[in-house]
Residue, then its C-alpha position, 0 to 999 in steps of 0.5 A: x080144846x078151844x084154847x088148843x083150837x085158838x092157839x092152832x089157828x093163831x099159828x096157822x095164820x102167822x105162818x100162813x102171813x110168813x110164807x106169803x112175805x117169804x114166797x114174795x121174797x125168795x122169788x123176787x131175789x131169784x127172779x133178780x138173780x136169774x134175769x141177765x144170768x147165762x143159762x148155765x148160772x141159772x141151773x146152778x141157782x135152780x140146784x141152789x134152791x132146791x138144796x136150801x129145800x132139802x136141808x130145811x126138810x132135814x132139820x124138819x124131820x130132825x126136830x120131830x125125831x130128835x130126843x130131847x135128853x141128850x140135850x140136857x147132859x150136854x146142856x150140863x156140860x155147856x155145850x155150845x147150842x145144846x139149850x137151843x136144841x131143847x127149845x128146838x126140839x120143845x117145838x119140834x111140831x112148829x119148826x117141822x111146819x116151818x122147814x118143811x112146809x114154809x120154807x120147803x114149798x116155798x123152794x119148790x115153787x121158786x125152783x119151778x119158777x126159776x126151772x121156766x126162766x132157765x128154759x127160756x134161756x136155754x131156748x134163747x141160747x140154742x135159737x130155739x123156736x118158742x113152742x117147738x118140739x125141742x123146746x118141749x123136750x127141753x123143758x120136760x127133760x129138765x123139769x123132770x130132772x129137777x122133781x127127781x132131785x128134789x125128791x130124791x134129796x128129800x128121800x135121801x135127807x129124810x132118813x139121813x134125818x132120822x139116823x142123825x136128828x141129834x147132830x143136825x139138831x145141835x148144829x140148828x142150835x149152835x146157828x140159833x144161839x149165834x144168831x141171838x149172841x152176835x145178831x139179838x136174833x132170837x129164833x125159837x123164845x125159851x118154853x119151859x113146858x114141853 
């Protein structure tokens, strides 16, 4: 129980420590892209954002419903990424806070962010006065679009997960052993206990 609790809070406060580096990048990057962008190129890295978002929720929600022994007969046969696909699927809980946690917040709040940038622009583009009812309008109508996509891809992607967890899965585990093959990137290190 305690070492349970020690290992818990150790992970909680690493992830909390990599949302916090993450956040500050992806919103600076978005922020750097969106400044000087037409209104139209803003709403493309809005979508952008928020699909990274949807696919980190998929491989999320795969990890946690895959099986892991369809990994081994293709581990067998050297498939390509199938061993990273057990260590993907040996983690699922840690992957799925990750992707759907980190990484899927972290869009979430950078889309809202990059969603206000966009709506100046628009604002700006048209000589719309600030606080007026169009720009009102403008800015519900298109925030509201954006929470309808994003939940909906999620709804979409989570089921599209749980039917396909095997192949998104050995796709996440060809990625990761090209990482570490080309780029020394090890993702996921090797546990052998499940």
């Amino acid at each position: 129980m305690r070492k349970t609790f020690k290992n818990s809070l150790k992970w909680s406060v690493s992830i909390a420590v990599i949302t916090f580096v993450l956040a500050a990048i992806f919103s600076i990057f978005s922020n750097y892209i969106l400044d000087g962008l037409t209104w139209i190129l803003g709403i493309i890295v809005v979508f952008t954002i928020v699909f990274i978002g949807i696919v980190f929720d998929m491989i999320g929600i795969a990890s946690t419903s895959a099986d892991e022994i369809p990994f081994h007969s293709m581990a067998a046969n050297k498939v390509y990424g199938s061993k990273y696909a057990i260590r993907i699927v040996r983690n699922a809980d840690k992957v799925a806070s990750f992707c759907n946690d980190v990484i899927g917040d972290i869009a979430g709040i950078v889309s809202g962010t990059a969603s206000a940038i966009v709506i100046v622009q628009l604002a700006i583009q048209f000589s719309i006065g600030s606080g007026s009812v169009k720009e009102y309008v403008i800015s519900v109508l298109f925030t509201s679009f954006i929470a309808a996509f994003t939940v909906g891809g999620k709804a979409f992607g989570k089921t599209f997960a749980i039917n396909y967890s095997k192949q998104i899965i050995l796709q996440a585990g060809k990625l990761f052993q090209f990482l570490d093959e080309k780029f020394h990137i090890v993702i996921i290190k090797e546990n052998r206990k499940r």
